[in-house]
PDBQT receptor file of N, H, CA, C and O in Angstrom, charges set to zero:
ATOM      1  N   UNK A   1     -17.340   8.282   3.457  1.00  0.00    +0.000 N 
ATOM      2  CA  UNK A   1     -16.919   9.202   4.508  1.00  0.00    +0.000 C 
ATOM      3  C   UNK A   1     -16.547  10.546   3.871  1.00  0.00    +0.000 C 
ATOM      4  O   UNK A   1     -16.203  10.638   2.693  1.00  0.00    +0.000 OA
ATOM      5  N   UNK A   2     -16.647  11.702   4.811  1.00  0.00    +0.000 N 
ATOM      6  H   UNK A   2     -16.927  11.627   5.768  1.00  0.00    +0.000 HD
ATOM      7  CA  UNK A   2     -16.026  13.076   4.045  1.00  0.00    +0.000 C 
ATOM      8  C   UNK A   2     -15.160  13.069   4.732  1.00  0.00    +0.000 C 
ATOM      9  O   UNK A   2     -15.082  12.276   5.671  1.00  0.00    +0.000 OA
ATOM     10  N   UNK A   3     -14.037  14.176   4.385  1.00  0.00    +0.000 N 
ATOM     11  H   UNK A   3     -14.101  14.820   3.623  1.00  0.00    +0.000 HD
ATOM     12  CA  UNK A   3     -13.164  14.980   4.418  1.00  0.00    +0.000 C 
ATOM     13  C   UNK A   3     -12.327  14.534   6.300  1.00  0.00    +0.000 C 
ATOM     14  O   UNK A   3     -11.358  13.952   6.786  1.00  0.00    +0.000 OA
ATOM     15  N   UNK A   4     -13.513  15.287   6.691  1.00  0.00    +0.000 N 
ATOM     16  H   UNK A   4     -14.301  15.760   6.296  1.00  0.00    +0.000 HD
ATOM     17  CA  UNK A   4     -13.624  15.238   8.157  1.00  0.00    +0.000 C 
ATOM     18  C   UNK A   4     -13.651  14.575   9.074  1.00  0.00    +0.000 C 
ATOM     19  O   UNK A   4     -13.261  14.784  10.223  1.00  0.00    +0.000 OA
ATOM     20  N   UNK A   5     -14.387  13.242   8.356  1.00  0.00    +0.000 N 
ATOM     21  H   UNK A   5     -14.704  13.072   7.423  1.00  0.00    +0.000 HD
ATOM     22  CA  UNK A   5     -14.386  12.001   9.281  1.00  0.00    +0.000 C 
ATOM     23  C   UNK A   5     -13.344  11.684   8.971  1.00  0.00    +0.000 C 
ATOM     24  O   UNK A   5     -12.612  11.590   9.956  1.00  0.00    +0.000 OA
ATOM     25  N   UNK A   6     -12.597  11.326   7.540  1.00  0.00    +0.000 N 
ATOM     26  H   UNK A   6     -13.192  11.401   6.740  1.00  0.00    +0.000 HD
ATOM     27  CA  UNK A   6     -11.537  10.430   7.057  1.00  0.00    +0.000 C 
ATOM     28  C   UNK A   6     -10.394  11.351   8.059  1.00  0.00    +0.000 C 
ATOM     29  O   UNK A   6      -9.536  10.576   8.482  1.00  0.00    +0.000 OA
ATOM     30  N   UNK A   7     -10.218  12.466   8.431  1.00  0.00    +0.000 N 
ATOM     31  H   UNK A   7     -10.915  13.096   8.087  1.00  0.00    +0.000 HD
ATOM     32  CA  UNK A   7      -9.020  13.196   8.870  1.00  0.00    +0.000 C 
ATOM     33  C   UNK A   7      -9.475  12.794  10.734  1.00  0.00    +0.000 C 
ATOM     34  O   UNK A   7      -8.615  12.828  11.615  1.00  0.00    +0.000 OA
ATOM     35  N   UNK A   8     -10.325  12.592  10.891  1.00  0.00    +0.000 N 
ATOM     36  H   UNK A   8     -11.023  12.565  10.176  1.00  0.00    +0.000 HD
ATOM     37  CA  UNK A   8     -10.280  12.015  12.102  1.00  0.00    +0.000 C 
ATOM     38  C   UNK A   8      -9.983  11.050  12.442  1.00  0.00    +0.000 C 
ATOM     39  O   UNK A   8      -9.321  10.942  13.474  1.00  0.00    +0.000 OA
ATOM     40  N   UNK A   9     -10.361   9.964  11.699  1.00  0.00    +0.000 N 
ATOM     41  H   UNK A   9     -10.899  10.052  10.861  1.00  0.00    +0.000 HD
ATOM     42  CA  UNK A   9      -9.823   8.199  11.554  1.00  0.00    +0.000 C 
ATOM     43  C   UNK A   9      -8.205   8.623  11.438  1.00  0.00    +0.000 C 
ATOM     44  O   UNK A   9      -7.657   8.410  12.519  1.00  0.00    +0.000 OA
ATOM     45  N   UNK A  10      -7.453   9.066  10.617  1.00  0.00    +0.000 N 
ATOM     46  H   UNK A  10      -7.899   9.240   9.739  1.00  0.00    +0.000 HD
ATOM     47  CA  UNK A  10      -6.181   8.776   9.952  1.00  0.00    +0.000 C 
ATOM     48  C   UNK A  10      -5.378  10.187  10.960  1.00  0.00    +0.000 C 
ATOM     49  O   UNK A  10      -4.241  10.545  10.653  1.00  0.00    +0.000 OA
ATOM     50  N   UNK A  11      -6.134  10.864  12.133  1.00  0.00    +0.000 N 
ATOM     51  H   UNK A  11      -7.058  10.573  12.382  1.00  0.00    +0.000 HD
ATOM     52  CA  UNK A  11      -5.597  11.705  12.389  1.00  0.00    +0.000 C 
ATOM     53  C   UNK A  11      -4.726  12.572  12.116  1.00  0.00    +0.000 C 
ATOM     54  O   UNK A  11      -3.692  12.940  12.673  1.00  0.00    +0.000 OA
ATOM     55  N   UNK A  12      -5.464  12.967  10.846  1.00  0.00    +0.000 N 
ATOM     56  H   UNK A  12      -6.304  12.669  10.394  1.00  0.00    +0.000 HD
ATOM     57  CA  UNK A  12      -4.628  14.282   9.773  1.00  0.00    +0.000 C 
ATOM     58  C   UNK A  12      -5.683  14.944  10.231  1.00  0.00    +0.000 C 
ATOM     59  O   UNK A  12      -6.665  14.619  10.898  1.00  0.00    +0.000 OA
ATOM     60  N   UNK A  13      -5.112  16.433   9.513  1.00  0.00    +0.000 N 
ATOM     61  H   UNK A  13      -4.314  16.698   8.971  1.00  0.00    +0.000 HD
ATOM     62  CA  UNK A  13      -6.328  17.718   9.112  1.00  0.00    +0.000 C 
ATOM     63  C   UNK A  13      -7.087  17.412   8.175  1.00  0.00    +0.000 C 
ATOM     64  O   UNK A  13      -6.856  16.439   7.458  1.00  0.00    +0.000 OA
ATOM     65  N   UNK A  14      -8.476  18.458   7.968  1.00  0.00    +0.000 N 
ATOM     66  H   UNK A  14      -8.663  19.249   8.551  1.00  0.00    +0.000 HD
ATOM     67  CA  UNK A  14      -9.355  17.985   7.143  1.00  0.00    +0.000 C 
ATOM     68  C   UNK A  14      -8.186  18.837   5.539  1.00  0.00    +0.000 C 
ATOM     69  O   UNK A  14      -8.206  18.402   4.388  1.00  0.00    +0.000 OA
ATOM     70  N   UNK A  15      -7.592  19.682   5.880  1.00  0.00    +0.000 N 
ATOM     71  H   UNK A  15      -7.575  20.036   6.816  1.00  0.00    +0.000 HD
ATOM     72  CA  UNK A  15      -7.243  19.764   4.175  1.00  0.00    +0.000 C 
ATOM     73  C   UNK A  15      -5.883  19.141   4.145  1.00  0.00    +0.000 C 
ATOM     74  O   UNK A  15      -5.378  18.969   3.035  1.00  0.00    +0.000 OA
ATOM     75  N   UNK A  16      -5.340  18.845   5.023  1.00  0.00    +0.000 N 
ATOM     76  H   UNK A  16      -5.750  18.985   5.924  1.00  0.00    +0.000 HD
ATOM     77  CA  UNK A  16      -4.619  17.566   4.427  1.00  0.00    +0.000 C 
ATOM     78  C   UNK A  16      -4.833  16.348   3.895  1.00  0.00    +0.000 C 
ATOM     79  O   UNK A  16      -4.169  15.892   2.964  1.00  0.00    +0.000 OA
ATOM     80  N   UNK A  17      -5.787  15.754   4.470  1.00  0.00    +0.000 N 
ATOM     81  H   UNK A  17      -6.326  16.124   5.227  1.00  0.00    +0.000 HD
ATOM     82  CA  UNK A  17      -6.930  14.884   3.773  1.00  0.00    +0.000 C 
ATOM     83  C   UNK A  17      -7.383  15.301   2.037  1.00  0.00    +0.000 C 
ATOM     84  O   UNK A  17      -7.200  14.609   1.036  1.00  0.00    +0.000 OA
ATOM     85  N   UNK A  18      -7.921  16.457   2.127  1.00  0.00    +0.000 N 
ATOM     86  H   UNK A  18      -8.070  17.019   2.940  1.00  0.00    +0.000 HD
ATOM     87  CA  UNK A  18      -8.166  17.015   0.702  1.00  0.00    +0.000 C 
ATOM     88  C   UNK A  18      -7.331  16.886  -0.330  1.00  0.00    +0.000 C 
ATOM     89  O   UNK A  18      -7.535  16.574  -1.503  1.00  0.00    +0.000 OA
ATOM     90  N   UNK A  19      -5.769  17.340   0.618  1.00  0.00    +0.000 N 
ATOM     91  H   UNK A  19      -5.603  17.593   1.571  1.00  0.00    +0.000 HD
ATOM     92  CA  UNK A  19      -4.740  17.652  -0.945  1.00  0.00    +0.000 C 
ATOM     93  C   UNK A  19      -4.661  16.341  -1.359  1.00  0.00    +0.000 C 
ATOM     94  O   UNK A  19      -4.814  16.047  -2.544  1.00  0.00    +0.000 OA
ATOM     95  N   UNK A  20      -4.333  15.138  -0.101  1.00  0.00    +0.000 N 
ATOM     96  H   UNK A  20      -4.208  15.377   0.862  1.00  0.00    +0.000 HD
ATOM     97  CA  UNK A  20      -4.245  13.692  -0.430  1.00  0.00    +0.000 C 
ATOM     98  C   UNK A  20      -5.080  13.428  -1.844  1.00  0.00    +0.000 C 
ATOM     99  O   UNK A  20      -4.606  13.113  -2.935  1.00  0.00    +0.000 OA
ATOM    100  N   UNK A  21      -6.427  13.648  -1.498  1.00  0.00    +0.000 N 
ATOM    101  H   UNK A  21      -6.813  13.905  -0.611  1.00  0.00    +0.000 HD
ATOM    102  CA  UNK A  21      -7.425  12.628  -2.435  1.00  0.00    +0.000 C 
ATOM    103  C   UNK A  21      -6.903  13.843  -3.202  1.00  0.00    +0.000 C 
ATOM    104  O   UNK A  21      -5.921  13.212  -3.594  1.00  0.00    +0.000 OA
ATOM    105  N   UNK A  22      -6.724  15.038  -3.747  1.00  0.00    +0.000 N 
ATOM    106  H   UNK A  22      -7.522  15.550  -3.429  1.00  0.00    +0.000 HD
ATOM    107  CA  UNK A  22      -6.394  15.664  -4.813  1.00  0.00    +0.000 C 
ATOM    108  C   UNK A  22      -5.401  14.811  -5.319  1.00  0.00    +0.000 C 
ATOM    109  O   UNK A  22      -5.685  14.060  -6.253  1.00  0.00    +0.000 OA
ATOM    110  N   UNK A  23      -4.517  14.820  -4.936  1.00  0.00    +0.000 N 
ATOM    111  H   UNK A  23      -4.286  15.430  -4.177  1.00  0.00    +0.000 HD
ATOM    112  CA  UNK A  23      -3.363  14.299  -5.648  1.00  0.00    +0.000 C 
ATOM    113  C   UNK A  23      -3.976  12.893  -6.009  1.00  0.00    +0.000 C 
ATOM    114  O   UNK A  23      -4.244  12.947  -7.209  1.00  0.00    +0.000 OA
ATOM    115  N   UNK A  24      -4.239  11.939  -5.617  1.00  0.00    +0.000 N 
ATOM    116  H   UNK A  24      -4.021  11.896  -4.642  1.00  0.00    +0.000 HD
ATOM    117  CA  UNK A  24      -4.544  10.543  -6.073  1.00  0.00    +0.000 C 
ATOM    118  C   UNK A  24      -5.582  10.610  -7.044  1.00  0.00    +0.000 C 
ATOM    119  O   UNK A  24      -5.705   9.744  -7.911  1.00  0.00    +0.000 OA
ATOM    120  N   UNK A  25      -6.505  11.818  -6.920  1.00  0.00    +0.000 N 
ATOM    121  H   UNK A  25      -6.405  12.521  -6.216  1.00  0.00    +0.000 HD
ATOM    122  CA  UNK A  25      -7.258  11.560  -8.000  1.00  0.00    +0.000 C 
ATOM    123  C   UNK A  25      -6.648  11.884  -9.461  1.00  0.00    +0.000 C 
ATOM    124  O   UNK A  25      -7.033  11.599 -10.595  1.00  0.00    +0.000 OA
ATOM    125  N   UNK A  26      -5.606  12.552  -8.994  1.00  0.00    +0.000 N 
ATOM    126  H   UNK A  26      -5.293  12.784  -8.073  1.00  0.00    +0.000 HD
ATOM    127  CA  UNK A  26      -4.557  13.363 -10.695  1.00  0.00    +0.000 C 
ATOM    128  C   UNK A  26      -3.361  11.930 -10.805  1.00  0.00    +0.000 C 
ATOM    129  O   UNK A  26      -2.652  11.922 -11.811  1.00  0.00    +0.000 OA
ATOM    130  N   UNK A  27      -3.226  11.077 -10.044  1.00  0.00    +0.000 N 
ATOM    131  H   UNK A  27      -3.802  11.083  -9.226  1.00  0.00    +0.000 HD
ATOM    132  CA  UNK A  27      -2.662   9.935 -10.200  1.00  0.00    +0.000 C 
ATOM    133  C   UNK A  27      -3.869   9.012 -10.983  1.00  0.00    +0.000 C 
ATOM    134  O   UNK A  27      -3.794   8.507 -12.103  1.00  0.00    +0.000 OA
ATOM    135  N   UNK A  28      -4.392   8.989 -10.538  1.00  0.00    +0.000 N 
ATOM    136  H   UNK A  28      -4.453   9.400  -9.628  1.00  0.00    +0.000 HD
ATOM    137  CA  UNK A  28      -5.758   7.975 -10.808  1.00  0.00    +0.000 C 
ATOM    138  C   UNK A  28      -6.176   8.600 -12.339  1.00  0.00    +0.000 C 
ATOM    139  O   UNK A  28      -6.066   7.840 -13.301  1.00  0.00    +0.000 OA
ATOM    140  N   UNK A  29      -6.469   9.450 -12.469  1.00  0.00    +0.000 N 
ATOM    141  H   UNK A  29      -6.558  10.068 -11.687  1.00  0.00    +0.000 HD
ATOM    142  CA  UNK A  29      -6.780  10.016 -14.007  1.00  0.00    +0.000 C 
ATOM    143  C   UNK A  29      -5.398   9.671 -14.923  1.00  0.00    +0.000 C 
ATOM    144  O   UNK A  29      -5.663   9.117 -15.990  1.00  0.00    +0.000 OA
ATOM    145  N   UNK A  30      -4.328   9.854 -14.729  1.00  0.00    +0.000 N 
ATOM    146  H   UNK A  30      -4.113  10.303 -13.862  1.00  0.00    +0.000 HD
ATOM    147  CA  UNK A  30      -3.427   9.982 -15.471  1.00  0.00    +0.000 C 
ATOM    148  C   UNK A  30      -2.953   8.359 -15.426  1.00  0.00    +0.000 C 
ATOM    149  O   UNK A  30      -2.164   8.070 -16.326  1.00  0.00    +0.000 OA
ATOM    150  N   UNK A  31      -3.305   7.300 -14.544  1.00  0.00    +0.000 N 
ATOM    151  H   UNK A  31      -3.945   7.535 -13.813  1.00  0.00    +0.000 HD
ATOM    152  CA  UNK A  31      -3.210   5.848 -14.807  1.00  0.00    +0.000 C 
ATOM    153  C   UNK A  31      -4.432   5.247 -16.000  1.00  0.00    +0.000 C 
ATOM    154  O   UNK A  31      -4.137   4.435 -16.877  1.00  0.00    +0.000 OA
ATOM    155  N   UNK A  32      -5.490   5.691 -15.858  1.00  0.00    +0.000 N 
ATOM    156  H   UNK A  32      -5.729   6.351 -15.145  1.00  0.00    +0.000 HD
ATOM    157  CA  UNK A  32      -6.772   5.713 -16.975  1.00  0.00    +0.000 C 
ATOM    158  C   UNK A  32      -6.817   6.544 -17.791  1.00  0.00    +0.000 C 
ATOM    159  O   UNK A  32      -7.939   6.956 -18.088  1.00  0.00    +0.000 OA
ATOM    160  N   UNK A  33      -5.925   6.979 -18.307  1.00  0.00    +0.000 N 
ATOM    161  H   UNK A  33      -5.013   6.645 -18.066  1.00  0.00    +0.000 HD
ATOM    162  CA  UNK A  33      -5.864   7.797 -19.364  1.00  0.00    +0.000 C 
ATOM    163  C   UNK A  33      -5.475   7.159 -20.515  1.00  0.00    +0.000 C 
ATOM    164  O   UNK A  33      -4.277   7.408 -20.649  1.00  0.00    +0.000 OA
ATOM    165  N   UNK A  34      -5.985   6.243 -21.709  1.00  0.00    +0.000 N 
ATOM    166  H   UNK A  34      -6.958   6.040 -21.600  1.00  0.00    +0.000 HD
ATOM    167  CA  UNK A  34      -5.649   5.451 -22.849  1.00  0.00    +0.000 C 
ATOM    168  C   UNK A  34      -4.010   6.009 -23.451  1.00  0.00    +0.000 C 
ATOM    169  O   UNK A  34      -3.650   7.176 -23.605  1.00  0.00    +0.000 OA
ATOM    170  N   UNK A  35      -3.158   4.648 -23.732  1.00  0.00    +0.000 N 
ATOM    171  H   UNK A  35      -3.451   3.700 -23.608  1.00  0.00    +0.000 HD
ATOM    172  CA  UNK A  35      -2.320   5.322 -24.134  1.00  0.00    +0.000 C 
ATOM    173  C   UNK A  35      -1.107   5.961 -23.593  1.00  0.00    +0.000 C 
ATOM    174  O   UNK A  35      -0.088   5.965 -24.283  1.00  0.00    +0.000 OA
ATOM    175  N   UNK A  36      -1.118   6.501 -22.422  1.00  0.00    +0.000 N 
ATOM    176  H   UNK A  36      -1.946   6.497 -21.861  1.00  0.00    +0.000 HD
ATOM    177  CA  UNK A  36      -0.524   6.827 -21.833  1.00  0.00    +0.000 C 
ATOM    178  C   UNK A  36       1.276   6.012 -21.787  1.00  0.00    +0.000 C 
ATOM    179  O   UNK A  36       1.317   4.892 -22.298  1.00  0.00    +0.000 OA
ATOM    180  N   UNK A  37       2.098   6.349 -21.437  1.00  0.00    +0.000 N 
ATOM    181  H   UNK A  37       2.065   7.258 -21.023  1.00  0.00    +0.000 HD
ATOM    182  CA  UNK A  37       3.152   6.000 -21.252  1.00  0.00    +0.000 C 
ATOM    183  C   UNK A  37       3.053   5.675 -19.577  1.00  0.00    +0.000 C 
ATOM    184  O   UNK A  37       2.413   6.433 -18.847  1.00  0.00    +0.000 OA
ATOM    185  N   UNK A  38       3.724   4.522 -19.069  1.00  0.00    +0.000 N 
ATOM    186  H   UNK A  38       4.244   3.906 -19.662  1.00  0.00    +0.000 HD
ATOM    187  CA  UNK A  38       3.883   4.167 -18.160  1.00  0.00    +0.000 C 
ATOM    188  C   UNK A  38       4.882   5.234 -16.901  1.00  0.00    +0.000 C 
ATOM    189  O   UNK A  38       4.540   5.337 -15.723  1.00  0.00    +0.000 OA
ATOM    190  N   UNK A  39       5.938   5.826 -17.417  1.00  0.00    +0.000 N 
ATOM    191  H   UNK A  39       6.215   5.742 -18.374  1.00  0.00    +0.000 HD
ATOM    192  CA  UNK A  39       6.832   7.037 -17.088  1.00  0.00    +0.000 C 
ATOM    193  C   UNK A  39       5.620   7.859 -16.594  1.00  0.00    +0.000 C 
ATOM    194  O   UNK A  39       5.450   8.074 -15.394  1.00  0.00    +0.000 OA
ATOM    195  N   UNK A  40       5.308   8.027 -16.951  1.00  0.00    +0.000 N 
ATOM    196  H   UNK A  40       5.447   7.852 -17.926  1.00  0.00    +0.000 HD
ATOM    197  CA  UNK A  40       4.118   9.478 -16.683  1.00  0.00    +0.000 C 
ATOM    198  C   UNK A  40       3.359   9.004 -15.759  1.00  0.00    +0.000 C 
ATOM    199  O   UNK A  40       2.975   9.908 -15.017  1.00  0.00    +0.000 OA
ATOM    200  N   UNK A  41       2.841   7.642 -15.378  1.00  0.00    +0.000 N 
ATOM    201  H   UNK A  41       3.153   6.908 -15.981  1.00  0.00    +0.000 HD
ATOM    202  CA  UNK A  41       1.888   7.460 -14.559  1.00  0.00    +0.000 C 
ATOM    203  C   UNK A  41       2.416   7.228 -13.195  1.00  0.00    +0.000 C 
ATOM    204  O   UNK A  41       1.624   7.217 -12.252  1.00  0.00    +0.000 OA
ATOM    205  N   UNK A  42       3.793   7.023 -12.988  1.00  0.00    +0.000 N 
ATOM    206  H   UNK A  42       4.436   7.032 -13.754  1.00  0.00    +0.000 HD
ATOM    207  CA  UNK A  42       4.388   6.910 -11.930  1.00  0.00    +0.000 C 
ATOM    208  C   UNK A  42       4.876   8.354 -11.264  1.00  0.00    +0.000 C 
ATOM    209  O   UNK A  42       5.730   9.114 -11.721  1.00  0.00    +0.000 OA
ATOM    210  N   UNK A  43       4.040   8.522  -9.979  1.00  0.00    +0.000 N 
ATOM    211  H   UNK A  43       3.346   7.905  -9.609  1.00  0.00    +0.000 HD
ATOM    212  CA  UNK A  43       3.946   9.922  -9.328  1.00  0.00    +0.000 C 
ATOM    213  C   UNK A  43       5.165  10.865  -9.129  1.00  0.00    +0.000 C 
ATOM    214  O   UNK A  43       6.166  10.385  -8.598  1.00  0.00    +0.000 OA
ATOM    215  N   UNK A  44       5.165  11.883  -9.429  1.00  0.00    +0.000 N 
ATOM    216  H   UNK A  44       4.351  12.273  -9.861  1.00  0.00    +0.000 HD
ATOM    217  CA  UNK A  44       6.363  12.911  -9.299  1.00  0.00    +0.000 C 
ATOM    218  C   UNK A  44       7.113  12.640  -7.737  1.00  0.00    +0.000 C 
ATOM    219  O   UNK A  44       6.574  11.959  -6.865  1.00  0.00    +0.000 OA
ATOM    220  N   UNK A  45       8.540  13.356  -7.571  1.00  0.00    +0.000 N 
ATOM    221  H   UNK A  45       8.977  13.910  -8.280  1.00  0.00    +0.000 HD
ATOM    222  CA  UNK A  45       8.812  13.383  -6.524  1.00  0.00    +0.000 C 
ATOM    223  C   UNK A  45       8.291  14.288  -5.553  1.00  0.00    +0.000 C 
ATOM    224  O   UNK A  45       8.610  14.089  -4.381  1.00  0.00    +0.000 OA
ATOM    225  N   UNK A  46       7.488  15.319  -5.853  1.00  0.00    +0.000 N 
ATOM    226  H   UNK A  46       7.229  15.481  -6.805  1.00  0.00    +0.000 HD
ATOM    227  CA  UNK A  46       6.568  16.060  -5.209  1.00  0.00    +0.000 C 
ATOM    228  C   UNK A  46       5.823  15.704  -4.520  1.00  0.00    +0.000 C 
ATOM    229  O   UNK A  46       5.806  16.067  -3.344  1.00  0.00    +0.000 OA
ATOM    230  N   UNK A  47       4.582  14.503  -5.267  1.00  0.00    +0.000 N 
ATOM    231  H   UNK A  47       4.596  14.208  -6.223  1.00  0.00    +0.000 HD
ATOM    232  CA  UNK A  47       4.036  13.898  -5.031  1.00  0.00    +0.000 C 
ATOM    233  C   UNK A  47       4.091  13.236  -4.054  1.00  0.00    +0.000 C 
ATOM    234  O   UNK A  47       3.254  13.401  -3.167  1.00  0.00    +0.000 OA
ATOM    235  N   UNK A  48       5.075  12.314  -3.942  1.00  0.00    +0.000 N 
ATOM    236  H   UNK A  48       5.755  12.179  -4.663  1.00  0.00    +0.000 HD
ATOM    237  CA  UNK A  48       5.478  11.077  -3.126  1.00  0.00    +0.000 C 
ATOM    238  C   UNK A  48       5.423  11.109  -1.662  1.00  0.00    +0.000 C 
ATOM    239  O   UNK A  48       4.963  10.146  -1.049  1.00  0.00    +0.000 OA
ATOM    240  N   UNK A  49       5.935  12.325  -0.960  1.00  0.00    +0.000 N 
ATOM    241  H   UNK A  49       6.309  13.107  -1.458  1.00  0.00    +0.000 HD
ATOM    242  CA  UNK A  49       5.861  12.497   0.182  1.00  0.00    +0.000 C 
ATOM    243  C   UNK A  49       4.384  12.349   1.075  1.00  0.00    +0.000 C 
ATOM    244  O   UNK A  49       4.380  11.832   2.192  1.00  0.00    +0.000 OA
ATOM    245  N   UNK A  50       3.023  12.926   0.356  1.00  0.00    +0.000 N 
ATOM    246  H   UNK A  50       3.027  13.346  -0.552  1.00  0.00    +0.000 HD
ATOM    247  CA  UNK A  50       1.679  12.756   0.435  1.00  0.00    +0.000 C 
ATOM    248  C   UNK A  50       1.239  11.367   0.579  1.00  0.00    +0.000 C 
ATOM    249  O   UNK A  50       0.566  10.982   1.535  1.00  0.00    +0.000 OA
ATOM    250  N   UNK A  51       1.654  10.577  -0.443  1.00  0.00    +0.000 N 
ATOM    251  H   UNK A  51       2.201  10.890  -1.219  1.00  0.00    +0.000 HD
ATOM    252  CA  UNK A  51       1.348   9.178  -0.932  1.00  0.00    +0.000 C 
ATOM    253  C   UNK A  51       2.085   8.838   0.097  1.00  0.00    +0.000 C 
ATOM    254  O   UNK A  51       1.250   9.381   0.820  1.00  0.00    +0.000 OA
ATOM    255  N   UNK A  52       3.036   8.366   1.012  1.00  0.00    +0.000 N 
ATOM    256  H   UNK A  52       3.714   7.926   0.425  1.00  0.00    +0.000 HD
ATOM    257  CA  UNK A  52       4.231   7.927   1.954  1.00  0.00    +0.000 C 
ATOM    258  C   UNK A  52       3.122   8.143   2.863  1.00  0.00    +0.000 C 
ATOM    259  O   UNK A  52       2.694   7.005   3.055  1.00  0.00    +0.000 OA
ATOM    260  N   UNK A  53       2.320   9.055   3.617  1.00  0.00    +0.000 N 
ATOM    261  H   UNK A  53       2.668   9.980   3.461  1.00  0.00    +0.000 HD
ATOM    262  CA  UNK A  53       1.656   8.553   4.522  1.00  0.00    +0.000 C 
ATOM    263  C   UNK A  53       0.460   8.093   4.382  1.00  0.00    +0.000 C 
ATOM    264  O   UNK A  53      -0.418   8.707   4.989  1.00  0.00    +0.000 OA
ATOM    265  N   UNK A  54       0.114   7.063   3.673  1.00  0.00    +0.000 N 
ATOM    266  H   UNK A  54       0.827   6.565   3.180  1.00  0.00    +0.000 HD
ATOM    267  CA  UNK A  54      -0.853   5.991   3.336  1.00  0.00    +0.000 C 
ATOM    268  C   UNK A  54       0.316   4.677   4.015  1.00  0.00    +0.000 C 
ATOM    269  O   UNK A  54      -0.270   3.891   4.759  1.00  0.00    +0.000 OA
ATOM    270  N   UNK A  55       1.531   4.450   3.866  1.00  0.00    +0.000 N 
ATOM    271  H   UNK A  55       2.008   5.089   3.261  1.00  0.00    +0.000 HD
ATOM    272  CA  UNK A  55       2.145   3.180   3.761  1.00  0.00    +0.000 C 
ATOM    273  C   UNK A  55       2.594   2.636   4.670  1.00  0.00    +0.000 C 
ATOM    274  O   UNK A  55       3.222   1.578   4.628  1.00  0.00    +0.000 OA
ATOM    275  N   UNK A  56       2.267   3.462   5.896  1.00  0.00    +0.000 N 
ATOM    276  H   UNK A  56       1.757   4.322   5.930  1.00  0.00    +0.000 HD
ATOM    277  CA  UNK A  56       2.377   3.164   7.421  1.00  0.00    +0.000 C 
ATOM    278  C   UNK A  56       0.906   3.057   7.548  1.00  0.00    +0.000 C 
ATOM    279  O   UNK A  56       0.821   2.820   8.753  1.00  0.00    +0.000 OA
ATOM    280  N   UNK A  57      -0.211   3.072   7.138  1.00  0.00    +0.000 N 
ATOM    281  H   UNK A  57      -0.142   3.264   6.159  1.00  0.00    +0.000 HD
ATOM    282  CA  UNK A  57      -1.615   3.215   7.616  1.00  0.00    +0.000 C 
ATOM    283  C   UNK A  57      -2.231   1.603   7.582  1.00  0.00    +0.000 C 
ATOM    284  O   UNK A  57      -2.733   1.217   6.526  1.00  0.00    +0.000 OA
ATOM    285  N   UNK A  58      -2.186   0.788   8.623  1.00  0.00    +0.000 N 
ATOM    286  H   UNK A  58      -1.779   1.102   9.481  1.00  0.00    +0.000 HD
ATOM    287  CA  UNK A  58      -3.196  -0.419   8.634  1.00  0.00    +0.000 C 
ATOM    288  C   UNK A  58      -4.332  -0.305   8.149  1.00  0.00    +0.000 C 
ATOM    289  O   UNK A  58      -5.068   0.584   8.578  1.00  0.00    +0.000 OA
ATOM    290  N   UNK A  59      -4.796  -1.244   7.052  1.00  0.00    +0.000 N 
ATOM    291  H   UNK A  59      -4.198  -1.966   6.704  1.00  0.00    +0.000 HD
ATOM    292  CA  UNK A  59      -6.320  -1.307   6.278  1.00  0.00    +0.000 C 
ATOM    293  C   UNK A  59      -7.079  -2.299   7.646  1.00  0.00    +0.000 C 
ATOM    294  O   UNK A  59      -6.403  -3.258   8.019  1.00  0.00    +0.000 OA
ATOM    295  N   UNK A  60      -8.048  -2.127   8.150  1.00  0.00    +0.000 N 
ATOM    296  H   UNK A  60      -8.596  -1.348   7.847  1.00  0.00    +0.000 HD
ATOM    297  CA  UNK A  60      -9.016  -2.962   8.703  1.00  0.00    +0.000 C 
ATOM    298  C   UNK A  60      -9.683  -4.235   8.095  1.00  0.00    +0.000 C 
ATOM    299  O   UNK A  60     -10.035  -5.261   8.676  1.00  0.00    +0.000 OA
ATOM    300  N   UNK A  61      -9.784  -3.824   6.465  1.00  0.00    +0.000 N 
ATOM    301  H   UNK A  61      -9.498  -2.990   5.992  1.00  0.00    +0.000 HD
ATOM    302  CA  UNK A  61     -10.014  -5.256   5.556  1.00  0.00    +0.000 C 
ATOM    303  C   UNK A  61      -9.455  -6.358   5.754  1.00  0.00    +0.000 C 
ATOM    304  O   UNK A  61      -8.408  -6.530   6.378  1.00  0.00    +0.000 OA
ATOM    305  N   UNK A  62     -10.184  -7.247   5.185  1.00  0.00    +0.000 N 
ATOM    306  H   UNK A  62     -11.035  -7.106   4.679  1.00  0.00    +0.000 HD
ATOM    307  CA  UNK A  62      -9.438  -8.608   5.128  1.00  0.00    +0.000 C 
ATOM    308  C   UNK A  62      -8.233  -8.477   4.226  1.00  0.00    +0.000 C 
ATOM    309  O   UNK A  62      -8.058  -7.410   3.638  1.00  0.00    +0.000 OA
ATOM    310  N   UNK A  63      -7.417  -9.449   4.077  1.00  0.00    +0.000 N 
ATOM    311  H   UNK A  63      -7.560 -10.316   4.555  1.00  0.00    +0.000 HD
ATOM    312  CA  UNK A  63      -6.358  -9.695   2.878  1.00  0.00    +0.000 C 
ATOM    313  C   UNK A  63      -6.944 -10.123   2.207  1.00  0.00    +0.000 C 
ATOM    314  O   UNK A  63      -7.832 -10.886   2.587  1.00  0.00    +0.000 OA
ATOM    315  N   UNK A  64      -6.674  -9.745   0.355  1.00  0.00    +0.000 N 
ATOM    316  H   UNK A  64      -5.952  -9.125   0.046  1.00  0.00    +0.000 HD
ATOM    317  CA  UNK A  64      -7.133 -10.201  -0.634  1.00  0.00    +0.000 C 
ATOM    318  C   UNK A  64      -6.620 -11.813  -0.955  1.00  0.00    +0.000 C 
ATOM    319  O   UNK A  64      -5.457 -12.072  -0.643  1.00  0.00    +0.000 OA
ATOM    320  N   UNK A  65      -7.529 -12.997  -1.623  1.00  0.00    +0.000 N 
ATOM    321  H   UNK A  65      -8.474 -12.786  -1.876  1.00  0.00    +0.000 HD
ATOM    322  CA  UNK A  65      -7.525 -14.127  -1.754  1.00  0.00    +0.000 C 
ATOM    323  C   UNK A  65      -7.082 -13.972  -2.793  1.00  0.00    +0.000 C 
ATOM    324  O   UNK A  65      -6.826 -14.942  -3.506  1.00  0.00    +0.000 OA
TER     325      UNK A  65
């Protein structure tokens, strides 16, 4: 899906949608980053507020076995 569809499903804006996957992808790099310290991979308080509206969002998937 792009930008646009995903902000229609989750009824956000399309660049609120954007900053989201921005930010998770600078989470996501900095969890795969060799080495790394665990401190560091856990998201700023900046961050967090973005990530917080994923945790009210129902997945349609099944539950994992």
């Amino acid at each position: 899906m792009d930008a646009a569809q995903i902000a229609q499903v989750l009824g956000k804006t399309r660049v609120h949608i954007k900053v989201i996957l921005f930010r998770a992808r600078q989470i996501l790099g900095r969890e795969l980053r060799p080495g790394q310290a665990l401190s560091k991979a856990i998201p700023t308080a900046s961050q967090r507020p973005a990530m917080a509206s994923f945790s009210n969002w129902q997945s349609t998937l099944p539950p994992e076995k």
